[in-house]
PLY file of the C-alpha trace (Angstrom):
ply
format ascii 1.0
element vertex 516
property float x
property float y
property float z
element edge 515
property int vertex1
property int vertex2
end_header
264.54 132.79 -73.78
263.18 132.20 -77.04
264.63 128.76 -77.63
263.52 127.90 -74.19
259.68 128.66 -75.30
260.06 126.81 -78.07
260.99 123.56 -76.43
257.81 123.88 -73.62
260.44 124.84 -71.23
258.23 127.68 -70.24
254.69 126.74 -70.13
252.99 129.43 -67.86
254.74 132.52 -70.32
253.91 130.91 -72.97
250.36 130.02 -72.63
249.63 133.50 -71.42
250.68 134.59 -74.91
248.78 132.20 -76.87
245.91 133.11 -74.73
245.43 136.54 -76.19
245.37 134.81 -80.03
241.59 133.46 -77.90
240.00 134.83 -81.36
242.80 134.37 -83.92
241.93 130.65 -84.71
244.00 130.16 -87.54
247.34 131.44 -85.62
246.05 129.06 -82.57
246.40 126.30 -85.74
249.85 127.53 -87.26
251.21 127.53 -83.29
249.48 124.18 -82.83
251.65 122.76 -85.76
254.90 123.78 -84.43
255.67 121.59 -82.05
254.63 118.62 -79.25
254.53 121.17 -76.50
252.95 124.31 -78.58
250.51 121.73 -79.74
249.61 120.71 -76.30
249.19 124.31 -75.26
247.57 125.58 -78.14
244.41 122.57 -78.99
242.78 123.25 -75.66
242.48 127.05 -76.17
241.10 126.46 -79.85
238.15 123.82 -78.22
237.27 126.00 -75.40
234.98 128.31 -78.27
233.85 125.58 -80.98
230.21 126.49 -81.52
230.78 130.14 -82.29
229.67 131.47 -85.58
232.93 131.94 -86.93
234.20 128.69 -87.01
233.38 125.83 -89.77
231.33 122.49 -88.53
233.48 119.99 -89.79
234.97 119.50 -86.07
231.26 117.63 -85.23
232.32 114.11 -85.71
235.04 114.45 -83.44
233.01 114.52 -80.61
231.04 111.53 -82.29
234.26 109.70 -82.08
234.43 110.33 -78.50
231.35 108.84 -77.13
231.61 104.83 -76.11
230.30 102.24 -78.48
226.58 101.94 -77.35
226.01 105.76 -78.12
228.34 105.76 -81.37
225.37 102.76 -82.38
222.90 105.28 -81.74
224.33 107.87 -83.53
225.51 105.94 -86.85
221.59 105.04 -86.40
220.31 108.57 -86.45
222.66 109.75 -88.75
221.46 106.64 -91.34
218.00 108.28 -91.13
219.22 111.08 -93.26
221.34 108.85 -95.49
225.00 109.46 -94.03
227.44 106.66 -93.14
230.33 107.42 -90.48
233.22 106.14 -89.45
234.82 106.51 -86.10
238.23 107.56 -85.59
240.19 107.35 -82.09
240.77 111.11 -81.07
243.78 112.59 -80.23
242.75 114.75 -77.49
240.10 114.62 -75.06
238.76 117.78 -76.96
234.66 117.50 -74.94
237.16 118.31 -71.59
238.07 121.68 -73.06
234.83 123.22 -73.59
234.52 125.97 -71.79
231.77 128.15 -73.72
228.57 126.42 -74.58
225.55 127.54 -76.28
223.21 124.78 -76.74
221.25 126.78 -79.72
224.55 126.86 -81.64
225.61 123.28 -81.18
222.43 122.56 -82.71
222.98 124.35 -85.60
226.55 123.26 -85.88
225.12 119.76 -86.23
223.03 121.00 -88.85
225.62 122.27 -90.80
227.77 119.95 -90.72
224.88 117.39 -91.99
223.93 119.45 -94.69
227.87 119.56 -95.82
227.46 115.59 -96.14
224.41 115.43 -97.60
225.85 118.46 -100.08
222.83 120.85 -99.08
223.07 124.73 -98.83
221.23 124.66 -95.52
218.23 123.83 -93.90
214.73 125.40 -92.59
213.91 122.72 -90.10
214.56 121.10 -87.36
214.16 117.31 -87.03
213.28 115.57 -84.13
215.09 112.29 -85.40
218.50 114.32 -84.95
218.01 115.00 -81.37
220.20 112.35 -80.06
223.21 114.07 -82.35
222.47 116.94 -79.76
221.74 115.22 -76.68
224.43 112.77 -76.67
227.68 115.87 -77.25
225.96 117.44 -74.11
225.95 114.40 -72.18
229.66 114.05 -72.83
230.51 117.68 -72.35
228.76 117.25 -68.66
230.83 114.17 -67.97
234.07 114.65 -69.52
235.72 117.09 -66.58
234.90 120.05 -68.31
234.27 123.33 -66.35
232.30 125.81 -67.91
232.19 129.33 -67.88
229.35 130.43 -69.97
226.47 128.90 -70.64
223.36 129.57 -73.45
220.48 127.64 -72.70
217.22 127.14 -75.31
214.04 125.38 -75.47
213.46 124.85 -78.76
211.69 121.50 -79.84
214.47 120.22 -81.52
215.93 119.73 -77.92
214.97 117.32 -75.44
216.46 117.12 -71.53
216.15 114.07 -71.31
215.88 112.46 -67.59
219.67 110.64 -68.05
220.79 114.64 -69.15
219.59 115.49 -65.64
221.02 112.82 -64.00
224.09 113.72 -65.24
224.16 117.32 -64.01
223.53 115.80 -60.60
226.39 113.90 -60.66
228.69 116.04 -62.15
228.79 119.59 -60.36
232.24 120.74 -61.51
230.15 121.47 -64.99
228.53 124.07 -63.99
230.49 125.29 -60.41
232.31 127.99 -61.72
229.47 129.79 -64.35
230.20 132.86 -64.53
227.86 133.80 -67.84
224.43 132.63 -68.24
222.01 132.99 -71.03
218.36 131.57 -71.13
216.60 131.81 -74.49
212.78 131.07 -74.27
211.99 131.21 -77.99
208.80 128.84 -77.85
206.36 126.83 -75.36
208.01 123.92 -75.82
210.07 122.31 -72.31
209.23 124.98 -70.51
209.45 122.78 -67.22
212.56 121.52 -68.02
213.95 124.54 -68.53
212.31 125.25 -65.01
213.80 122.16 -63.51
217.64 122.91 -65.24
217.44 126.38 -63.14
216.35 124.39 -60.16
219.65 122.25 -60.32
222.32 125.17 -61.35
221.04 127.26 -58.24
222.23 124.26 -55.91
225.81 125.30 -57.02
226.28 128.22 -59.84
226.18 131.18 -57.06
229.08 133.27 -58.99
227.02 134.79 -61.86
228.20 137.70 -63.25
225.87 138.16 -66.38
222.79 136.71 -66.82
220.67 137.09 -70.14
217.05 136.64 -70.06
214.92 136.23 -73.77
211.62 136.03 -74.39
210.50 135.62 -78.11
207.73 137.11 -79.10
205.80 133.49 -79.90
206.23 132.63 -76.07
202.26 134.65 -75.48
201.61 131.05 -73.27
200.52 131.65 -69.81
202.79 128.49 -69.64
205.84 130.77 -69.91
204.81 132.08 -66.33
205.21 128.49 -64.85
208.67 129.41 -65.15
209.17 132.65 -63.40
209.06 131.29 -59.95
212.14 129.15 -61.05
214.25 132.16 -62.90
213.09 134.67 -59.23
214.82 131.76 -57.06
217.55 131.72 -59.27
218.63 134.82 -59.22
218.36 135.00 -55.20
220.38 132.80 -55.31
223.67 134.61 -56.57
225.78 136.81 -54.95
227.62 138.86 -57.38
225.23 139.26 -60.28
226.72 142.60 -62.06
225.28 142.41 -65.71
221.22 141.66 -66.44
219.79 142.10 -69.92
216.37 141.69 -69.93
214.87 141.12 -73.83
211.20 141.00 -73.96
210.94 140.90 -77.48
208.21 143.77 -76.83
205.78 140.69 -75.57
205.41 140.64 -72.40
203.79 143.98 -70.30
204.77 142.29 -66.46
207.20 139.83 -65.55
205.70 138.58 -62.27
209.07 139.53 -59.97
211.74 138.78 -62.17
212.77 142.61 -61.99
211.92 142.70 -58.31
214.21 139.87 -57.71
217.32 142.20 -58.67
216.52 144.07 -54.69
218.77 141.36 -54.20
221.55 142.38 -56.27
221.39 145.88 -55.43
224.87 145.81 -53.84
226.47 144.41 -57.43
224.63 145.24 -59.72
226.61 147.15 -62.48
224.95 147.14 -65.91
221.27 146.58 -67.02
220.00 146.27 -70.56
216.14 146.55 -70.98
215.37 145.88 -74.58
211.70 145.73 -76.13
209.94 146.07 -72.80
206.99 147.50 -71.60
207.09 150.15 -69.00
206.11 148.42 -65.26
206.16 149.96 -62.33
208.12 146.78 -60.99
211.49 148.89 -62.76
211.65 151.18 -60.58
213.03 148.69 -58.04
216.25 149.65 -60.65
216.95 152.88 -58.24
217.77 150.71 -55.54
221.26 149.56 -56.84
223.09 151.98 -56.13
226.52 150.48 -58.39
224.50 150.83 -61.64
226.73 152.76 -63.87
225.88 151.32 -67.15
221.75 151.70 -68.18
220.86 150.75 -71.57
217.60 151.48 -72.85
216.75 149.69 -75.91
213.68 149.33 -78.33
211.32 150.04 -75.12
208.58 152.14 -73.95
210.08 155.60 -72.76
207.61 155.85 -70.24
210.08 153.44 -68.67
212.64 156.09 -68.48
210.52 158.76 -66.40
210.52 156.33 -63.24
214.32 156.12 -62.66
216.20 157.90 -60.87
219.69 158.21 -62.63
223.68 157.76 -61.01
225.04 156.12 -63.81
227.65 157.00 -66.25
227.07 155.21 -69.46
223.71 155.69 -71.03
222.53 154.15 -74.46
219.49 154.54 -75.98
218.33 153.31 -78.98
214.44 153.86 -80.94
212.78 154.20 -83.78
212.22 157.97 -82.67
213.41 159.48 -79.16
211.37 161.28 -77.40
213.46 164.37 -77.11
211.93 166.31 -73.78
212.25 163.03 -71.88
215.83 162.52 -72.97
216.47 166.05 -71.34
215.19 165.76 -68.50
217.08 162.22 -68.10
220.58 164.12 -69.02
219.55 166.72 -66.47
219.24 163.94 -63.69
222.58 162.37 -64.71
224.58 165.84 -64.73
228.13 165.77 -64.54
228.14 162.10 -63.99
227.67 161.06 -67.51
230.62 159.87 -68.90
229.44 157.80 -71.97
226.28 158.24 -74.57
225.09 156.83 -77.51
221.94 157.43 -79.24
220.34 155.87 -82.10
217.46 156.57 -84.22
216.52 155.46 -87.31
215.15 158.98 -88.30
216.65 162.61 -88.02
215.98 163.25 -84.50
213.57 165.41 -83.72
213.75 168.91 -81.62
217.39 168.39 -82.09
218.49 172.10 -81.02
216.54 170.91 -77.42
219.01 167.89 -77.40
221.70 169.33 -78.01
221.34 172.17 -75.31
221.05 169.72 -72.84
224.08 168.08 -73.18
226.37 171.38 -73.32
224.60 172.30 -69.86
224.01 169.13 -68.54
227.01 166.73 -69.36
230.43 168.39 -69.44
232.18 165.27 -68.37
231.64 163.31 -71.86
234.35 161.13 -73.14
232.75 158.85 -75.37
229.49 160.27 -77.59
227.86 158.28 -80.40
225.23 159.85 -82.09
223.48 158.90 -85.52
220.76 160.91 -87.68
221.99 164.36 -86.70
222.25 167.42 -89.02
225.38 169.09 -88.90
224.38 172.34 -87.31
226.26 175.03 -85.50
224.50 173.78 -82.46
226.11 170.14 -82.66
229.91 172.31 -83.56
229.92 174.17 -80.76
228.28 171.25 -78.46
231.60 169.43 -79.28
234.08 172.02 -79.14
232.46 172.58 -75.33
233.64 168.84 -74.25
237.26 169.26 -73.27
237.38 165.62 -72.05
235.56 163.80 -75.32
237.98 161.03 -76.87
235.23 159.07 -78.68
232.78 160.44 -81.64
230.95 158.64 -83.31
228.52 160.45 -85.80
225.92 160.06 -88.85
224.89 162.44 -90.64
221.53 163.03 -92.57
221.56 165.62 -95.53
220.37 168.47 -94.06
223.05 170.95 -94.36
222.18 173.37 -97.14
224.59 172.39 -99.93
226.24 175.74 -100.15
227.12 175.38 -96.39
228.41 171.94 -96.56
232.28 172.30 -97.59
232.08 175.49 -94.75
230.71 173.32 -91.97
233.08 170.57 -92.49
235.88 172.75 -92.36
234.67 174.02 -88.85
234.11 170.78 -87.92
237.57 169.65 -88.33
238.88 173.05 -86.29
236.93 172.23 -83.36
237.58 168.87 -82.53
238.79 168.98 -78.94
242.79 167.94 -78.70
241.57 165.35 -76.11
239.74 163.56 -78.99
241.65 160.06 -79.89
239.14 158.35 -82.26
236.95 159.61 -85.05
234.26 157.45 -86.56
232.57 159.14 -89.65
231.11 156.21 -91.53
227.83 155.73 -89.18
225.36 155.30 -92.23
227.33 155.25 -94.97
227.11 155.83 -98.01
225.09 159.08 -96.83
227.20 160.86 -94.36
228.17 164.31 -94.87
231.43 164.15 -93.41
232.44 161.43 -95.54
231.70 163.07 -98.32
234.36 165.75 -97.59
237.37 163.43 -95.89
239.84 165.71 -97.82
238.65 169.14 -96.18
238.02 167.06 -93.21
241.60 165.85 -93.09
243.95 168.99 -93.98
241.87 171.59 -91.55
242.39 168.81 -88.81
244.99 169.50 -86.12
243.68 167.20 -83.69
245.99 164.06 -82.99
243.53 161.15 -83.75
245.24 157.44 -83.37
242.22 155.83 -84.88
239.78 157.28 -87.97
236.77 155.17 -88.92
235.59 155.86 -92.80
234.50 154.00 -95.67
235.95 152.26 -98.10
234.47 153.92 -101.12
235.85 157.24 -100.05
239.60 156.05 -100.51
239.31 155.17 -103.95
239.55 158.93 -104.96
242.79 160.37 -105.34
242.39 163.38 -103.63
241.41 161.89 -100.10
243.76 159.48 -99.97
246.47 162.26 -100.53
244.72 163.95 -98.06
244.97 161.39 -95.57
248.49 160.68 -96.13
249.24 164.58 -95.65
247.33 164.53 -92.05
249.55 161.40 -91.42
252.89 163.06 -92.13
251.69 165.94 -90.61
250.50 164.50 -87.53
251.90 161.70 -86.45
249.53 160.06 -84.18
247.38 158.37 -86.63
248.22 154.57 -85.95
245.14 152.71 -87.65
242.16 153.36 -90.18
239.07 151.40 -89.92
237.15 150.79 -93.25
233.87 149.99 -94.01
233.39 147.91 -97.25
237.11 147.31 -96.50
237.34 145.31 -99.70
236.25 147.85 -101.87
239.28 149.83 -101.69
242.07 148.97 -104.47
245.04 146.78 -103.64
247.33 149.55 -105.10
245.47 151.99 -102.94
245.60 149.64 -99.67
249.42 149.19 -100.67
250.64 153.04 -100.94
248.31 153.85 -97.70
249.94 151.09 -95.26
253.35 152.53 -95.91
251.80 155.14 -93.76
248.73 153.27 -91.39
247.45 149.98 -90.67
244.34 149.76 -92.64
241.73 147.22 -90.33
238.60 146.28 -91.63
235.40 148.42 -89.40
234.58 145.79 -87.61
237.43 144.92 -85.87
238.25 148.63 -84.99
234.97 149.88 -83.90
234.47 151.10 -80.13
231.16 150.30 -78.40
229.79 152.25 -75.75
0 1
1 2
2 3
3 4
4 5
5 6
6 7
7 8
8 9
9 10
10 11
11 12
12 13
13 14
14 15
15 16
16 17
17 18
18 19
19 20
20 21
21 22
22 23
23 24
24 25
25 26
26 27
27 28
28 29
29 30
30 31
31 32
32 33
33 34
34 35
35 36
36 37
37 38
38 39
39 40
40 41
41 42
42 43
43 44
44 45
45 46
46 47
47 48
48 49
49 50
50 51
51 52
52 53
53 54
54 55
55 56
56 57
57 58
58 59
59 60
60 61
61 62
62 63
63 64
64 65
65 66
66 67
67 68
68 69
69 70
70 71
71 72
72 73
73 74
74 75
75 76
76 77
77 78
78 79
79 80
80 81
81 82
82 83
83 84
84 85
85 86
86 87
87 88
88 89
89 90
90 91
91 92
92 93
93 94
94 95
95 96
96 97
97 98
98 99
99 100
100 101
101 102
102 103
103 104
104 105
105 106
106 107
107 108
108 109
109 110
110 111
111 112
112 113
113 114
114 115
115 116
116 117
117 118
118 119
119 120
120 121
121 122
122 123
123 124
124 125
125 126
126 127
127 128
128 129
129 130
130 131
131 132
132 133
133 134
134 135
135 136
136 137
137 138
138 139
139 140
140 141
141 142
142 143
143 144
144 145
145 146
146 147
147 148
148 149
149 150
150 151
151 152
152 153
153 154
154 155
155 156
156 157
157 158
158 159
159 160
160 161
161 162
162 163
163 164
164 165
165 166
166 167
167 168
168 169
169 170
170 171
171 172
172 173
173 174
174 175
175 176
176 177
177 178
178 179
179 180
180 181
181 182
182 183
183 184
184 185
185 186
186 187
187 188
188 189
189 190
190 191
191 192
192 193
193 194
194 195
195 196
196 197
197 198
198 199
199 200
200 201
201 202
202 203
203 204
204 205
205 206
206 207
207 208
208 209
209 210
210 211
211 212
212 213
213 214
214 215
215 216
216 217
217 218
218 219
219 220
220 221
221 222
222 223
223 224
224 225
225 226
226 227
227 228
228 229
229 230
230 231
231 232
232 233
233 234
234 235
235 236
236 237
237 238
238 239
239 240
240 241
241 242
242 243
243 244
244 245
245 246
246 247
247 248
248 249
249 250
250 251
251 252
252 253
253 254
254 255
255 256
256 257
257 258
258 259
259 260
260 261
261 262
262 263
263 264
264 265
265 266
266 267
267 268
268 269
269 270
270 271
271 272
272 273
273 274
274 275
275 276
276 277
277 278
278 279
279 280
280 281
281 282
282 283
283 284
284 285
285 286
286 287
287 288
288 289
289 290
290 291
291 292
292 293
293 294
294 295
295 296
296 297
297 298
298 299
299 300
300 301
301 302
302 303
303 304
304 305
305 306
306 307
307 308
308 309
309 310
310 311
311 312
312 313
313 314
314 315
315 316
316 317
317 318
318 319
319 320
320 321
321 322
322 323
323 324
324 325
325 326
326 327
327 328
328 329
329 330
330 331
331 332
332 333
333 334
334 335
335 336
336 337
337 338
338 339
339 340
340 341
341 342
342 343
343 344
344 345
345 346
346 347
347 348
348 349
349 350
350 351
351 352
352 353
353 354
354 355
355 356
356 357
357 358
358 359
359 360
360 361
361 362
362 363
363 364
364 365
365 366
366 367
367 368
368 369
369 370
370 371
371 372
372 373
373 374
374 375
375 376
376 377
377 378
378 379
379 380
380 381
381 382
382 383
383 384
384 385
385 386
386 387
387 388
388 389
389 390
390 391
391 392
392 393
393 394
394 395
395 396
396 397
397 398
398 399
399 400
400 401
401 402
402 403
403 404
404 405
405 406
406 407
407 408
408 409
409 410
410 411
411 412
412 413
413 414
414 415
415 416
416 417
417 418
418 419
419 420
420 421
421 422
422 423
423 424
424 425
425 426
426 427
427 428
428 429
429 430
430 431
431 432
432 433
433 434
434 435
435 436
436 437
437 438
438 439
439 440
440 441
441 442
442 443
443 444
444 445
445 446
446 447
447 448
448 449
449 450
450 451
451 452
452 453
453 454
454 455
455 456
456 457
457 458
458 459
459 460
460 461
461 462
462 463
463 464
464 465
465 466
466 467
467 468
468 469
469 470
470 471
471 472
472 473
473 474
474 475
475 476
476 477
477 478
478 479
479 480
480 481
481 482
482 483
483 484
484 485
485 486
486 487
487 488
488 489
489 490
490 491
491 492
492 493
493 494
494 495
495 496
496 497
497 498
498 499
499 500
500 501
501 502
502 503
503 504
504 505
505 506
506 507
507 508
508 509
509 510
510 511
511 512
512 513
513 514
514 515
């Protein structure tokens, strides 16, 4: 079987499995070099993700080299403006027919980028409107090269003009846009704002199959020109039939938005997930207890008067504010009951009438699998909260230094005796360098019986001897322990890394790390 794969002679198998390298570009490039018929399978999954942040710009001329000759003469002509000659080259793909993620704010700055590599710059703090056609011109060829896309970010900053030939060619070209499935609108000035009107217009004739849809509004967009467009984004959304993701942004600007939230009565059969971030509370929300799917509700940066008028059947809640106001949050957890599944809550101070908090959730929420909580002392309250939740397999949790220091080496060893058996993944490093846990992996580690497959901690901590002994006596003593995630991975020795993956995979934080 393997020799057949090698030689292309099973194409579907095959490009399932380099399908799941999606985000493990330079594999895609090692497969793409080892053959004709891995290379044909492999170059269309690396092009259908170009503009994302990981990836270097020097891939920009390449869809220069694909536009005919009158618009390569307009873009030698721009690109002499800034002082930089190009040649064309004859690709070896049809790369534009690939695309299928495009976010038009990110192909602007990949332009930039890769401009600022010829011209030997470190970057760049403007926009210039003789560069537009360097923009324009790639999206024009994306739209009429076959591609089909599947998400979509849309801007309307000045350094981007629709022109009437980009509209045209939307028009003529459906298959584009037919299958969206993810759409993102960034309003981040007053500039366009009825073309970005018009472009919503034309993708409701024939994008009815969104699944997530991302409204922003930046805080400089105080216009009442930004209204102009509301009418536009309220048809829009009519006009799908399986919306099941809306994040609203307001950038804490904008007090009313005019039916926008209204619009989502007609989504109340599929909608799954909102996210409300930096918005002020409107009684227009409370059209949110009409969908009757919503499990996930995340709460973010916003007025918590917002959170009194909804009426809660979800299962995932996230909240996230400077300070929380405590009595509300209790009274929301007492709504939700035994439905609550999922919670994360982030402050950026200790939270206040903690013990309250706390209470709540042993009454309230028995049925918690996943808990993320940051700024919390480590009190007998929060010990005995988590040895309550038979069914938790997620903890995430931050400490602040409130602990008495004589009762700090005590508490941790508790800690570690209580963790539920249930529990499969420990993160400890929310806020490092000042967690308290952290501090005390060692004790931590040999009072644990728990069987964790995944631990979360920093770097730092595994340069002493004594807790990396420690955590390769929990490993040989239990077994589960598959993978350690490490904050300021490269901090910890070589020789270190070296003795500790004869034991677990070490992964840096970020690639470990479960959301809520």
């Amino acid at each position: 079987m393997a020799s057949k794969m090698l030689m292309g002679d099973m194409p579907e198998l095959m490009e399932n499995i380099l399908k799941q390298l999606n985000n493990e570009i330079y594999s895609l490039y090692s497969c793409a070099l080892v053959n004709r018929h891995w290379c044909k399978m492999s170059i269309p999954i690396l092009w259908q993700d170009p503009f994302s942040v990981k990836r270097s710009s020097l891939f920009i001329p390449i869809y220069f080299s694909s536009l005919d000759e009158g618009e390569k003469l307009v873009i030698m002509e721009c690109l002499k403006e800034f002082g930089i000659k190009m040649e064309f080259s004859k690709p070896l793909f049809d790369y534009a027919r690939f695309l299928k993620i495009l976010d038009i704010y990110q192909l602007g700055i990949k332009v930039y980028e890769w401009m600022y590599l010829k011209l030997n710059r470190l970057n760049f703090n403007d926009f210039d409107s003789r560069a537009t056609s360097l923009i324009t011109l790639p999206i024009k060829l994306f739209i009429e090269s076959g591609a089909i896309l599947h998400e979509f970010g849309l801007c309307n900053s000045e350094f981007l003009k629709f022109e009437l030939e980009i509209f045209h060619s939307l028009e003529q070209n459906v298959q584009f846009y037919s299958r969206l499935q993810h759409l993102s609108l960034f309003i981040i000035s007053n500039f366009f704002i009825e073309n970005i009107a018009k472009l919503l217009r034309v993708l409701a004739k024939n994008t009815t199959k969104i699944i997530a849809l991302r409204l922003v509004f930046h805080s400089e967009c105080e216009s009442k020109s930004i209204y102009t467009l509301f009418p536009a984004l309220i048809h829009f959304i009519k006009s799908q039939e399986q919306l099941r993701k809306f994040i609203l942004d307001g950038d804490e600007c904008h007090a009313e938005f005019y039916g926008i939230i209204s619009a989502l009565e007609s989504q109340k059969d599929t909608l799954q997930e909102v996210i409300l971030d930096g918005c002020d509370f409107s009684a227009e929300f409370e059209i949110l207890n009409n969908c009757k799917n919503l499990e996930t509700l995340r709460i973010l940066n916003c007025d918590t008067e917002l959170l009194k008028i909804l009426d809660y059947n979800i299962s995932t809640l996230e909240i996230s504010y400077y300070q929380i106001d405590v009595p509300i949050i209790v009274q929301i957890l007492e709504k939700i009951g035994i439905l609550l599944q999922r919670l994360k809550i982030e402050t950026e101070i200790v939270i206040w009438k903690e013990p309250l908090l706390l209470e709540a959730l042993k009454s309230f929420c028995p049925n918690i699998i996943y808990l993320y909580i940051k700024d919390i002392r480590l009190s007998t309250q929060l010990l005995e909260l988590i040895g309550s939740l038979e069914k938790l397999q997620f903890l995430s949790l931050g400490y602040a230094y409130h602990t008495p220091e004589e009762e700090r080496e005590i508490r941790v060893m508790q800690f570690a005796k209580i963790l539920p058996t249930s529990l499969q993944y420990l993160d400890i490093a929310l806020g490092i360098p000042d967690t308290l846990l952290d501090s005390f992996i060692d004790i931590l580690l040999d009072h644990c019986n728990t069987p964790l497959k995944k631990l979360l901690i920093s770097g730092g901590s595994l340069n002493s001897e004594k807790n990396t002994k420690a955590l390769i006596r929990y490993r040989t003593r239990i077994r589960t322990l598959n993978y350690v995630g490490i904050v300021y991975y490269y901090c910890v020795g070589y020789n270190i890394r070296n003795e500790l993956e004869k034991y677990v995979t070490l992964i840096p934080y970020e690639h470990i790390v479960v959301n809520c």
